[in-house]
C-alpha positions in Angstrom: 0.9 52.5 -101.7 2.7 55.5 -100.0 5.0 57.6 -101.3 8.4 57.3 -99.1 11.1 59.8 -99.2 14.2 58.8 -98.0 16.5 61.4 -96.0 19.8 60.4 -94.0 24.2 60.9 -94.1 25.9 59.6 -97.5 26.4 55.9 -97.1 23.4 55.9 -94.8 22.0 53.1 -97.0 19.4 54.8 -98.9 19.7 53.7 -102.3 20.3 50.3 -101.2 17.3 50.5 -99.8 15.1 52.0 -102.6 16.7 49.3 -104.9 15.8 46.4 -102.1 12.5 47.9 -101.8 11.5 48.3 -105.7 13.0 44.6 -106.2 16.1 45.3 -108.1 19.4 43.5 -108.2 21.7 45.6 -105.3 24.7 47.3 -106.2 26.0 50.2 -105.3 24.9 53.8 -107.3 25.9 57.0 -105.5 23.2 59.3 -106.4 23.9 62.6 -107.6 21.0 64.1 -107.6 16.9 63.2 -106.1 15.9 60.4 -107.9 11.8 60.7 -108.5 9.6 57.9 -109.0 5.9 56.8 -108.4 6.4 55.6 -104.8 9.7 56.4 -103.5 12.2 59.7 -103.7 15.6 59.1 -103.1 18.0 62.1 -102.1 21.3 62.4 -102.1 23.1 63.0 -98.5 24.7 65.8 -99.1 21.3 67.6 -99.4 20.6 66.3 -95.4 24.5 67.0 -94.4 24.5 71.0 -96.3 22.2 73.8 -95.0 21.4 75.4 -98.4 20.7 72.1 -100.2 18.4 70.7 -96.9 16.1 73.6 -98.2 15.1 71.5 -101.2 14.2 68.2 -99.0 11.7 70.6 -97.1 9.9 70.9 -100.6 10.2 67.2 -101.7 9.0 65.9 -98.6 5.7 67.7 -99.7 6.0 65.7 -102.5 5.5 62.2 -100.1 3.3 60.7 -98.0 6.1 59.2 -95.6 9.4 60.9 -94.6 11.8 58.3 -93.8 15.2 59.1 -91.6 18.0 56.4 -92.4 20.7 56.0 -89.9 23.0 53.2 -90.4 23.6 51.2 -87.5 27.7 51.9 -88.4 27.2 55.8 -88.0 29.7 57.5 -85.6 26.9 60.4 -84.9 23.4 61.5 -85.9 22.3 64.5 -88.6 18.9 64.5 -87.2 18.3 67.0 -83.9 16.0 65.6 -80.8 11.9 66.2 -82.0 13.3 67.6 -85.7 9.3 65.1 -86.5 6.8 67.7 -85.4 8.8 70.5 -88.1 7.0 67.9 -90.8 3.3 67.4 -91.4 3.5 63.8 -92.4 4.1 60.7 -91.4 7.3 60.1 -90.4 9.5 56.8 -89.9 12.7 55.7 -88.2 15.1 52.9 -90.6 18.3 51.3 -89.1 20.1 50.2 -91.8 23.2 47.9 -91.9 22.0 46.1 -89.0 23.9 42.8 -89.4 27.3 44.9 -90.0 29.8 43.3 -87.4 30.3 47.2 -86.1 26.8 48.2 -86.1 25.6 49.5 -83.1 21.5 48.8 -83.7 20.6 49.9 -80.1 22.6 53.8 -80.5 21.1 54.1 -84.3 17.4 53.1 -82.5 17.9 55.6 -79.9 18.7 58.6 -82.0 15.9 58.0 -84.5 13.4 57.7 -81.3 15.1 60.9 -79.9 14.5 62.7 -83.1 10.8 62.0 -82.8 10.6 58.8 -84.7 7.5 56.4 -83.0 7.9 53.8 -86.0 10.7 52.4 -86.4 11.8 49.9 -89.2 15.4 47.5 -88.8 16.7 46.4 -92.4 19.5 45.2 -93.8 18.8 46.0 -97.6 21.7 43.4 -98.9 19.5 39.9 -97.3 16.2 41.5 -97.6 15.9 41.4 -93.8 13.3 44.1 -92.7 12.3 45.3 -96.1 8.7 43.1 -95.9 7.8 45.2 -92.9 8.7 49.1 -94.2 6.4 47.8 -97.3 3.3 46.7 -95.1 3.7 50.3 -93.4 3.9 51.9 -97.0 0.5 49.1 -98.4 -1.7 50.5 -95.2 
């Protein structure tokens, strides 16, 4: 299987989604600090939302096969700049999350990942499991 990091704002959904995606029971566990395992790296958000701090997801991302940009569908705006994929030399993925929040707004979180460079794209909602089948077939091939 792949290694995936996962990159996005706080609250993006990212632990949520590492916890959906390794099979354990959800609940929420604001990380503090890159959490390091065999197939997934989770990172805080205040490493993609602070200049000084982004340096160190530059080196972990060397670390994984698969960058993956979160932006939950609930997001008033974007961290990630239009074509910021051809900076990385790996694969790298698109994941709406929170897509069955009543304010999500699927279609606005789809279009900035696709303007950042994102060609795959993955919809989950990490709490019903919804989506999370598919972003593991792209991490199995």
């Amino acid at each position: 299987m792949k290694k995936l990091i996962l990159m996005g704002r706080s609250e993006s959904g990212k632990t949520t989604l590492k916890q959906a995606l390794t099979g354990e029971k959800i609940h929420y566990d604001k990380t503090q600090y890159i959490h390091y395992n065999d197939v997934l790296i989770d990172t805080p958000g205040e490493y993609a939302q602070t200049k000084h701090l982004g340096y160190a997801l530059a080196l972990y991302a060397y670390e994984a096969d698969v960058v993956g940009l979160l932006v939950a569908a609930t997001e008033p705006y974007t961290l990630f700049p239009p074509n910021i994929t051809c900076m990385v030399n790996r694969d790298v993925i698109g994941i709406v999350t929170k897509i069955n929040d009543p304010g999500a707004n699927v279609a606005l979180a789809e279009r900035w990942l696709k303007n950042s460079g994102c060609k795959d794209i993955f919809f989950v909602d990490s709490a019903t499991g919804e989506g999370i089948d598919k972003v593991l077939e792209y991490l199995r091939r």
